[in-house]
C-alpha positions as CSV (number, residue, x, y, z in Angstrom):
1,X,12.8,-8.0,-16.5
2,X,15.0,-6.9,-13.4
3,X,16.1,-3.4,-13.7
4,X,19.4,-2.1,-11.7
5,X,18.9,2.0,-12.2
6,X,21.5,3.7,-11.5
7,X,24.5,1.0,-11.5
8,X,27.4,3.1,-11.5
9,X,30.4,0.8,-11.3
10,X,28.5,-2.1,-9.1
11,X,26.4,-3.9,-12.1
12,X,24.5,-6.7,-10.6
13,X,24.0,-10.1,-12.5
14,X,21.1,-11.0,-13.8
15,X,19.7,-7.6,-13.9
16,X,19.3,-5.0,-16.8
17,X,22.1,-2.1,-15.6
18,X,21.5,1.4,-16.3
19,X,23.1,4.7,-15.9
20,X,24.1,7.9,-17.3
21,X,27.5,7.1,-18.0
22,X,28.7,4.0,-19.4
23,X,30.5,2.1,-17.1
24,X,31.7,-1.5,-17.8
25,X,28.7,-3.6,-17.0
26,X,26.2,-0.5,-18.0
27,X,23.7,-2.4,-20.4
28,X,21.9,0.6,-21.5
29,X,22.8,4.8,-20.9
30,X,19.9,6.6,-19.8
31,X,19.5,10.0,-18.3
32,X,16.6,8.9,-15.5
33,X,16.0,13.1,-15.6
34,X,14.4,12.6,-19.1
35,X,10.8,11.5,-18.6
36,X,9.0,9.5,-19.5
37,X,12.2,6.5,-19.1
38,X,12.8,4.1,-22.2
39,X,11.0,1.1,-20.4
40,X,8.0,0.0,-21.2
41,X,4.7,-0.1,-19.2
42,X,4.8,-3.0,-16.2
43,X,7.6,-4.3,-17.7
44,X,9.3,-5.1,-14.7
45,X,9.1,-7.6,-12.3
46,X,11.9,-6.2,-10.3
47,X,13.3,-2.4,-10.0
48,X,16.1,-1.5,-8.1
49,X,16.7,1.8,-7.2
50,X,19.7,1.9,-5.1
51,X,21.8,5.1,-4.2
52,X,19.9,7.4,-7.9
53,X,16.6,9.0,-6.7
54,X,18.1,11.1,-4.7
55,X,20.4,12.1,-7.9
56,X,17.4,13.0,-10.1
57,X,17.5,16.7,-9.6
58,X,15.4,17.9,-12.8
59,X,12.5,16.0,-11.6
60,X,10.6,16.0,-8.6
61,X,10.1,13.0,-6.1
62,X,6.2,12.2,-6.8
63,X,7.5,12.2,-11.0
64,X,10.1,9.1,-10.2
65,X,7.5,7.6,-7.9
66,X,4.8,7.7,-11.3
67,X,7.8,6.3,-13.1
68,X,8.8,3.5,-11.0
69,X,5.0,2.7,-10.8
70,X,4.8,2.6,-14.6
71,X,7.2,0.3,-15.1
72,X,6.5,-2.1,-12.4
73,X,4.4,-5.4,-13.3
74,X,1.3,-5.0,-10.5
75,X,2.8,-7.2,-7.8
76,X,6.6,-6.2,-8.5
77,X,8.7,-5.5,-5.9
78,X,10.8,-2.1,-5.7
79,X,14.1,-1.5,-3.4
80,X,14.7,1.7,-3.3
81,X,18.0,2.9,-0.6
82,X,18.7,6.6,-0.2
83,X,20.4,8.8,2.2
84,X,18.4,10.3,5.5
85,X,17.7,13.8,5.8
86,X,19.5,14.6,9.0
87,X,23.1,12.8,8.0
88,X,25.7,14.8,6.6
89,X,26.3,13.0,3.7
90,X,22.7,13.6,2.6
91,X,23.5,17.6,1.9
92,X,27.3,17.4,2.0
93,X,27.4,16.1,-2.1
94,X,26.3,18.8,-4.4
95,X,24.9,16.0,-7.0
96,X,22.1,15.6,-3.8
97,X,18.7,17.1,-5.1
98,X,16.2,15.3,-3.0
99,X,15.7,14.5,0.9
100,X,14.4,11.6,2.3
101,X,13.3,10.5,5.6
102,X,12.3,7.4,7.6
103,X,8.6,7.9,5.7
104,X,9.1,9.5,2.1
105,X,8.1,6.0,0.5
106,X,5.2,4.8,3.0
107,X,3.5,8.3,3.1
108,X,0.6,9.3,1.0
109,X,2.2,10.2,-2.5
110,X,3.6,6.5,-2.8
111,X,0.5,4.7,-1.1
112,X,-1.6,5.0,-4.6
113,X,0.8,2.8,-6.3
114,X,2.6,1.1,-3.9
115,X,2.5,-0.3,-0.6
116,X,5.7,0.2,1.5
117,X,6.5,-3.9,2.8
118,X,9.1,-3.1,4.4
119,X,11.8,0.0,5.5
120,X,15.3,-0.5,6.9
121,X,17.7,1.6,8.2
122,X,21.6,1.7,8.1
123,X,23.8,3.6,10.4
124,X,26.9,3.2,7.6
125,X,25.9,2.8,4.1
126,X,28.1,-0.8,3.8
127,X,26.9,-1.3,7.5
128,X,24.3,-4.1,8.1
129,X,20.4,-3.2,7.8
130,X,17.7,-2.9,10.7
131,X,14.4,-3.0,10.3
132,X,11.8,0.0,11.1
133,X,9.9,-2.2,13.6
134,X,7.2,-1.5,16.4
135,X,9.6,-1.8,19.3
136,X,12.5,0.2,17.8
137,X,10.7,2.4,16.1
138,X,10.8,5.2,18.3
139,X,14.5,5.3,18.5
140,X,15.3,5.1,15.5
141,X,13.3,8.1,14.9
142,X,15.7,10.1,17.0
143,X,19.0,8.4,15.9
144,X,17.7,10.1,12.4
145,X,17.1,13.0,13.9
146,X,20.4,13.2,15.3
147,X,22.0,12.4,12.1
148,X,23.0,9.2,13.1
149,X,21.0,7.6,10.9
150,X,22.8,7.5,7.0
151,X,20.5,5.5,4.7
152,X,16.9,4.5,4.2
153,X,16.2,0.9,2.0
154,X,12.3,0.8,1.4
155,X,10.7,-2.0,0.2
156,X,7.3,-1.5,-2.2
157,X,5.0,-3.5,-4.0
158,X,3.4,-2.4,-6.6
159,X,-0.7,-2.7,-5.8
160,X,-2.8,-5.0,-8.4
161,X,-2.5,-8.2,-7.0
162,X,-1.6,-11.1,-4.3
163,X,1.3,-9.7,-2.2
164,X,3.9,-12.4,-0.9
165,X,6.3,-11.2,1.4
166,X,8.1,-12.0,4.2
167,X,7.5,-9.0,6.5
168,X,3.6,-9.8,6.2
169,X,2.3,-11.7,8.7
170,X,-1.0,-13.2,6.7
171,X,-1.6,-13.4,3.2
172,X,-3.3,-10.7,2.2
173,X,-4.7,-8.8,-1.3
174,X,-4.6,-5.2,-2.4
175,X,-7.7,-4.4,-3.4
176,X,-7.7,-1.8,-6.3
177,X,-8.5,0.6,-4.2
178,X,-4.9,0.5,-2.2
179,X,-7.1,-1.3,0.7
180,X,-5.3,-4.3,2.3
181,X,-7.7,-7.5,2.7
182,X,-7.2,-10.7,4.4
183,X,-7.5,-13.5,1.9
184,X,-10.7,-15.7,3.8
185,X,-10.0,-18.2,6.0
186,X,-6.3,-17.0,6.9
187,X,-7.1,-16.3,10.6
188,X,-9.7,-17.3,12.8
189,X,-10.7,-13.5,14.1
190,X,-11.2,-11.7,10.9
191,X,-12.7,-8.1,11.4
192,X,-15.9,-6.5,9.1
193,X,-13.1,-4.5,7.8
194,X,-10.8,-7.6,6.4
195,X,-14.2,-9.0,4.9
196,X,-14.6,-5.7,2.6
């Protein structure tokens, strides 16, 4: 199943919307506050979480985090977009209970259940997308900082098995651990640590 939490008025085709209200297009009404949510156990392949988390003021970030994980099939993928921190439209809407910054969802509390693929960051939320990489990494740091920066799209995978993406430069496997490995024979100069 592909899950659209949080629809609003923007139901996506091919996906199972849900929201609080019920808006045309809104397959099922849920209040994402109530845990656990009606969805059952890695049930979905895809989970999209776009503009919500941030809404879910009666529980607490690491809660929707154990929920997403839950309902994700091991090797789904979850988008989840949210405002930055620093940006005034992050604490300027009253219906804002959480903060986020450039590494809410690729810090400790996610890395159990998920590994982060990919983040992106948007100076506009209908602006185009950049990714968080190495050589741009830095400034983007301080155009959050600023408050120039207004949303945050992470990209996670749910740990449990083979992980194809494109922001991966070899194939690798999770281990059950949360360990990445190299999958043998992938690159010529593997290290004792890609053998484990």
């Amino acid at each position: 199943m592909k899950l659209n939490l949080g629809s609003y008025i923007y139901p996506m085709k091919g996906y199972w919307n849900v929201d609080v209200a019920k808006w045309d297009g809104v397959d099922q009404q849920v209040d994402l506050n109530s845990l656990p949510w009606p969805f059952r156990d890695n049930s979905c392949e895809v989970v999209r979480a776009v503009d919500i988390i941030e809404h879910l003021g009666k529980i607490t970030k690491v809660e929707a985090v154990h929920e997403l994980a839950r309902i994700t099939k091991p090797g789904g993928r979850v988008v989840v977009r949210v405002p930055c921190l620093f940006h005034p439209t992050s604490f300027q809407s009253l219906q804002h209970a959480h903060g986020f910054y450039l590494d809410s969802f690729a810090s400790d509390y996610t890395n159990k259940e998920f590994l982060c693929v990919e983040r992106r960051i948007s100076f506009h939320y209908r602006g185009p997308e950049f990714r968080f990489i190495f050589p741009v990494r830095l400034l983007y740091r301080i155009a959050a900082r600023l408050g120039l920066v207004e949303t945050i799209v992470f990209e996670l995978v749910k740990k449990g098995r083979l992980v194809k993406h494109k922001s991966l430069i070899y194939p690798q496997t999770l281990t059950k651990d949360g360990k990445m490995r190299r999958k043998e024979g992938t690159h010529k100069r593997t290290t004792e640590k890609a053998r484990q």
